[in-house]
VEXDO-963695 format. One record per residue (C-alpha): x, y, z. Coordinates in steps of 0.001 Angstrom, whole numbers. Each point is the difference from the previous one (the first is absolute). Layout:
<atoms>
        px        py        pz
         X         Y         Z
...
</atoms>
This chain:
<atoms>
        px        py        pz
         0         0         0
      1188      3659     -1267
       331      2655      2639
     -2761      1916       119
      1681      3496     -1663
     -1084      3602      1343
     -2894       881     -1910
       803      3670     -2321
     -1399      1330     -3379
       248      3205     -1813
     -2891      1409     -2195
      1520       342     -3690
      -563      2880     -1577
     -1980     -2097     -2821
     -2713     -1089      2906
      -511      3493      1248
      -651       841     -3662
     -2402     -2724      -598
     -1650       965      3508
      -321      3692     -1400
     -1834     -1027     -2830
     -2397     -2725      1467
      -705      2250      3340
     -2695      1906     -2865
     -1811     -3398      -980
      -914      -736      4071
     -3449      -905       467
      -514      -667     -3259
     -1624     -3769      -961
      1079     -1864     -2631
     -2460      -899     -2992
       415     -3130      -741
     -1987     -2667      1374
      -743     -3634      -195
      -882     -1612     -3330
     -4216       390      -130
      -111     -3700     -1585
      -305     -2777      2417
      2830     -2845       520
     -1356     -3198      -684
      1999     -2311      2810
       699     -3032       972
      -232     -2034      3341
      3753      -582       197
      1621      3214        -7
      3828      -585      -463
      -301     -3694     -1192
       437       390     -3731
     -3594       -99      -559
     -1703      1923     -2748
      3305        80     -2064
      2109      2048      2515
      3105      -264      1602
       275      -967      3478
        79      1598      3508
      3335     -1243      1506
      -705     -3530       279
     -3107         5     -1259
     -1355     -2702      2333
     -2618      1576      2107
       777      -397      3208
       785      2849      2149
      3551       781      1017
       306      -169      3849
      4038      -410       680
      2144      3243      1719
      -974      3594     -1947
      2331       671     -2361
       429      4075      -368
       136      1884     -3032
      -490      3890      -371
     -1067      2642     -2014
      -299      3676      -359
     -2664      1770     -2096
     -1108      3501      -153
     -3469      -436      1146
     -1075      3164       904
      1631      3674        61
      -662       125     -3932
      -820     -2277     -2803
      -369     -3308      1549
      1965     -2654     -2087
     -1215     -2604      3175
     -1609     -2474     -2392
      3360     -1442     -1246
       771     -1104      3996
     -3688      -922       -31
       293     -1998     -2745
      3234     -1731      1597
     -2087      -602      2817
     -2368     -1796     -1470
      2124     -1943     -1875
      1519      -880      3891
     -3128      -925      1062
      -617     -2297     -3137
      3155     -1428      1003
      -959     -1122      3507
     -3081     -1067      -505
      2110     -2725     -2190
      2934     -1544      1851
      2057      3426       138
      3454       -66       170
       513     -4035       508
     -2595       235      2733
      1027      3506       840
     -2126      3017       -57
      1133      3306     -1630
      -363      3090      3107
      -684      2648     -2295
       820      3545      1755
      -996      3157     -1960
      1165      3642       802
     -1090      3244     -1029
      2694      2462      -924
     -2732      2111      -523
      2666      2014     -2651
      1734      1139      2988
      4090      -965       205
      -370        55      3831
     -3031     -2349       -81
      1966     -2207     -2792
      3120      -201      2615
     -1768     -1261      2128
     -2037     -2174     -1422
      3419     -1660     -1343
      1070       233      3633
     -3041     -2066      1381
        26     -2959     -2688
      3813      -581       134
       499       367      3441
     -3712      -451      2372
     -1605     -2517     -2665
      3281     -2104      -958
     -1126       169     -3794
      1417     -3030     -2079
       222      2785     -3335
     -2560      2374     -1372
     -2484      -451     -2968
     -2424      1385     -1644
       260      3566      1408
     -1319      2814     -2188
      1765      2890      1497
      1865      3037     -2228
      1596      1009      2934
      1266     -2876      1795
      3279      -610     -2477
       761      3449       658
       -55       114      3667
       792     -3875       830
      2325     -1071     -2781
      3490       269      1581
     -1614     -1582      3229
      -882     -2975     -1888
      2784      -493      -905
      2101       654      3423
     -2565     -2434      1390
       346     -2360     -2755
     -4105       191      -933
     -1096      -916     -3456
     -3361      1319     -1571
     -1799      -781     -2700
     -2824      2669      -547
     -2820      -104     -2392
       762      3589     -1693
      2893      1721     -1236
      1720      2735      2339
      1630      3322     -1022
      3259       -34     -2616
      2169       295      3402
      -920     -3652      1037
      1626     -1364     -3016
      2742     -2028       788
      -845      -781      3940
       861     -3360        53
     -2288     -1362      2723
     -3024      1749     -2010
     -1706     -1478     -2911
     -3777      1180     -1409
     -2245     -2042     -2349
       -35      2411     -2214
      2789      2829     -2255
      -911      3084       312
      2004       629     -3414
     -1321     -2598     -1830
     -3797      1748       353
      1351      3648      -309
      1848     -1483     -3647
     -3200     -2174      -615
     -2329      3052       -48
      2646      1878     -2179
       150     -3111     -2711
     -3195      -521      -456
      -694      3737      -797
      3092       187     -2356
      -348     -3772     -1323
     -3613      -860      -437
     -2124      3521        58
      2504      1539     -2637
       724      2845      2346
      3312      2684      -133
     -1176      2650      2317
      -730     -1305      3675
     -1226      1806      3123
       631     -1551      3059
     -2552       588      3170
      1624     -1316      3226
      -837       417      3632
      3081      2208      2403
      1175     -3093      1717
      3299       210      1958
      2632      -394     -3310
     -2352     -2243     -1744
     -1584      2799     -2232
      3592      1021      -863
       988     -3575      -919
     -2916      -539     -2106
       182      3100     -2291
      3852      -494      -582
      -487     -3624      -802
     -3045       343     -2303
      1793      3140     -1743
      3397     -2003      -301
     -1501     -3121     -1556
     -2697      2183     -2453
      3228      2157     -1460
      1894     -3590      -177
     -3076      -893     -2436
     -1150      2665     -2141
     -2238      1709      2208
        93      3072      2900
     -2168       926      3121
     -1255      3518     -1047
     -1503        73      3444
       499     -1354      3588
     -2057      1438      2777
       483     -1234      3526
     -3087       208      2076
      -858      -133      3793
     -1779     -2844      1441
     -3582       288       394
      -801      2607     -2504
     -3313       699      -111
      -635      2166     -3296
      2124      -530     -2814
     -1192      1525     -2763
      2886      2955       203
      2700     -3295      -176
     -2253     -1437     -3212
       180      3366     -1466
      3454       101       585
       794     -3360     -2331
     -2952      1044     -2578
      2243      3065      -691
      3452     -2397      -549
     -2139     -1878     -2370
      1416     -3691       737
     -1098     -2600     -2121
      -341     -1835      3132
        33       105      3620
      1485     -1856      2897
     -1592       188      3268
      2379     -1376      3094
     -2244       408      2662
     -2573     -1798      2839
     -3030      -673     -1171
     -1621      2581      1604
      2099      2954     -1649
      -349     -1896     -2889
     -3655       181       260
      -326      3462       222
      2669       544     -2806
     -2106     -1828     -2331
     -3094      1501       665
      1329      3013      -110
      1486      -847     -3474
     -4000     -1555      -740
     -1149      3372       653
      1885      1611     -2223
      -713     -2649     -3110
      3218     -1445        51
      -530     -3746       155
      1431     -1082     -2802
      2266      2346     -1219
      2667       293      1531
       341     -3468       664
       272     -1158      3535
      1905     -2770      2123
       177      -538      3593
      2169     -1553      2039
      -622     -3116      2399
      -798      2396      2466
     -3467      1021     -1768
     -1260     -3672      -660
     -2767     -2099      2393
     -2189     -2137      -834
     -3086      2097        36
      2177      3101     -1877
     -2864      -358     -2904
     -2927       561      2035
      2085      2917      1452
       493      1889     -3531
     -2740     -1634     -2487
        76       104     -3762
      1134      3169      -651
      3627     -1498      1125
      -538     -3499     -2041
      3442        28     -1756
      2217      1442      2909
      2776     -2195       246
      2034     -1512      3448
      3375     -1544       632
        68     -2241      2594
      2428     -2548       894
     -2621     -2173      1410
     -2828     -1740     -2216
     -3909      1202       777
     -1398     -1608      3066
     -2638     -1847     -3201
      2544     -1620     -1288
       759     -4026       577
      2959     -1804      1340
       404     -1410      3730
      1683      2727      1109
     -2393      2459      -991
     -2955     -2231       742
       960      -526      3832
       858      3482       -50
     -3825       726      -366
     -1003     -2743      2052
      2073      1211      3185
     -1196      3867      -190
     -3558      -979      -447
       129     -2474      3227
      2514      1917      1929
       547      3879     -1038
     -3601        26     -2054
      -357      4089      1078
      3780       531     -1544
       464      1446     -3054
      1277     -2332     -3302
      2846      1948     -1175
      3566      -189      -965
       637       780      3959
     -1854     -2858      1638
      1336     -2279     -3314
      3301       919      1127
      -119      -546      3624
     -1824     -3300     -1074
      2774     -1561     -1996
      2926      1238      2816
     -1744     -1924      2170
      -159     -2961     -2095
      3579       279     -1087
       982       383      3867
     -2106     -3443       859
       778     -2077     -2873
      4055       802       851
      -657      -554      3455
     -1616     -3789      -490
      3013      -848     -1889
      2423       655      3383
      1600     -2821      1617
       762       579      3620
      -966      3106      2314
     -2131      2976      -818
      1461      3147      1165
      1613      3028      -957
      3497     -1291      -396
     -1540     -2679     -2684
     -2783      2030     -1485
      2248      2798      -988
      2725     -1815     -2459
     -3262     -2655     -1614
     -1503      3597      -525
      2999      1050     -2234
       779     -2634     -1708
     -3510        70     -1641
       364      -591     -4126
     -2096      -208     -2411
     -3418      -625      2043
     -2712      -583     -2916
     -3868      1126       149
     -2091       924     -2622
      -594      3319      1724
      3079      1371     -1155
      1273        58     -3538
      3390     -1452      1273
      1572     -1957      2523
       762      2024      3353
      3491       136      1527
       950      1457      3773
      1031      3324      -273
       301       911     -3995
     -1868      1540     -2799
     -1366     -3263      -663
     -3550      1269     -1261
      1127       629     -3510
     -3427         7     -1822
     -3598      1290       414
     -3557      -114     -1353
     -2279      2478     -1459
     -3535        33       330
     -2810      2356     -1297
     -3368      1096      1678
     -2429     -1375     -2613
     -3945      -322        10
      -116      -308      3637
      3074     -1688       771
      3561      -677      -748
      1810     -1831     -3201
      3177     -1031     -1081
      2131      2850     -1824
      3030     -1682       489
      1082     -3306      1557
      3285      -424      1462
      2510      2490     -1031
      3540       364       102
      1161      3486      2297
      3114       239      1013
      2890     -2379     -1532
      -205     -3776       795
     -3635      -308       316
</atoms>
């Protein structure tokens, strides 16, 4: 056993940013909500039944050996809540005990909320590592907890995986991995404009989020020079605008030939019916990124937006495979109030990617073991992501694009090479 180290942190400059910006979204609710259609299931959750994967064992008897603890931090209140991804891990947890759990072993499964505050994130870190004796983290869905916690993972030798992708500072942390590449969906958006909607003149629309707006326009201006195009106009916005017909002006007078919008679905909202208002639907042309898809986005906008087109690196929650198909099947028995999103997808598979390495140990569960198993994770394969998933690396190379048609969602694009090696 480690010594137990003196607990410090320091607030980097890049959280107090982010903290700036999301302090004007607080008390604002998130728009997205549950899918309206109703999930058919079965009566064995987490057995393989109804052509899904399996919970853990997948034999349907509860786990009742010694706890094992695993933590997350989410930003569930404070701002725009982001709590379904550790919701969605959650209930994937649950799943898992209610079907053998870790080798007979249930899964503790200890939430804070950093409520975007660095001191609140400290000590949240502080209270899993050292009160509740966490194993490893997963499926957190925190922007700031990379930030404030990274260099104390590492002095404590803590691994993560989290179900979204933190700020361009994180990059690199070696005890932190994320489902999901921020890059790879900032590029995704930017391709598909260039690649399949013809366009040379982009505006990009993204929320003031720590350096994340910053990393987003340079990278999307970079890699539309590098093929034939140019961003004519990038407007950062605060969270939780609530009229933005003056930003929709703004881009009308650029004239794009198309539009990226790199925001939550809520400022996305009112960006595009702002941009409704002012008869401007279909021309520019418009893509979103992850952050503006759910599974009820359709209802949300109706047919005047049939034709809008999202990247995602995740498929829609309609679409078939086991991975996908438990997916549903957990959230509708365990997290049914929770939005379906790219967040709760995310915390989803970090979960499952945390169990299914876990089951494969030999010997002791705890910290010292969890941590190296974590890293030396290659090439983990689901049909929720285009390609396989490695520990720690820009292993989502590909996306999809859908487009809101006749009440739903289709299939603009399956999946799509990004960033090289995917």
């Amino acid at each position: 056993m480690r010594p137990v180290m003196p607990f410090r942190w320091t607030v980097p400059a890049a959280a107090l940013l982010l903290i700036a910006a999301v302090a004007l979204f607080a008390g604002c609710g998130s728009s997205s909500s549950s899918d309206s259609s109703t999930t058919a299931l079965p009566a064995t959750i987490g057995k393989g039944a109804g052509g899904a994967s399996k919970c853990g064992l997948g034999d349907g008897k509860p786990a009742t050996g010694a706890a094992i603890p695993v933590g997350a931090i989410a930003e569930m209140s404070g701002g725009p809540s982001v709590a379904q991804g550790t919701a969605a891990a959650g209930a994937y947890f649950d799943c898992v005990n209610a079907n053998g759990g870790i080798h007979g072993r249930p899964i503790k499964f200890i939430t804070f909320d950093s409520a975007y505050n660095p001191q609140q994130a400290a000590q949240g870190a502080e209270k899993l590592i050292h009160d509740d004796n966490v194993v490893a983290f997963a499926g957190g869905a925190s922007f700031l907890d990379c930030l404030v916690n990274g260099q104390v993972y590492q002095e404590e030798d803590v691994y993560s995986i989290s179900g979204i992708a933190g700020p361009p500072e994180c990059a690199g942390n070696p005890n932190l991995a994320a489902v999901d590449n921020g890059k790879t969906d900032w590029i995704g958006a930017a391709k598909y404009a260039i690649d399949e909607l013809g366009a040379k003149e982009l505006a990009i629309v993204v929320a003031k989020a720590g350096t994340i707006a910053d990393a987003v326009i340079e990278t999307d201006t970079a890699y539309a020079e590098e093929h034939g195009a140019e961003v004519v106009k990038a407007i950062k916005i605060d969270p939780g605008l609530t009229d933005a017909t003056s930003v929709v002006l703004d881009i009308s007078a650029a004239q794009p030939e198309a539009v990226i919008v790199a925001s939550l679905q809520q400022d996305a909202l009112t960006i595009l019916k702002a941009a409704q208002a002012q008869g401007l639907t279909k021309s520019p042309k418009w893509v979103c990124l992850a952050l503006c898809y759910s599974a009820n986005l359709p209802e949300l906008l109706g047919s005047a937006w049939d034709g809008l087109a999202i990247e995602t690196p995740f498929p829609p929650v309609s679409s078939k495979g086991p991975d996908i198909t438990l997916f549903n099947q957990v959230m509708a028995k365990y997290a049914s109030s929770e939005p379906l999103d790219p967040f709760s997808q995310g915390g989803f598979l970090a979960a499952q990617i945390f169990t299914k390495t876990l089951l494969g140990m030999k010997g002791p569960i705890n910290r010292e073991t969890v941590g190296p198993v974590l890293a030396g994770i290659k090439n983990y394969k689901t049909e929720m992501l285009c390609t396989p998933w490695t520990f720690g690396t820009e292993s989502v190379t590909a996306v999809r694009y859908l487009e809101l048609s006749e009440g739903g969602f289709k299939e603009a694009a399956g999946c799509t090479p990004v960033l090289s090696g995917g």
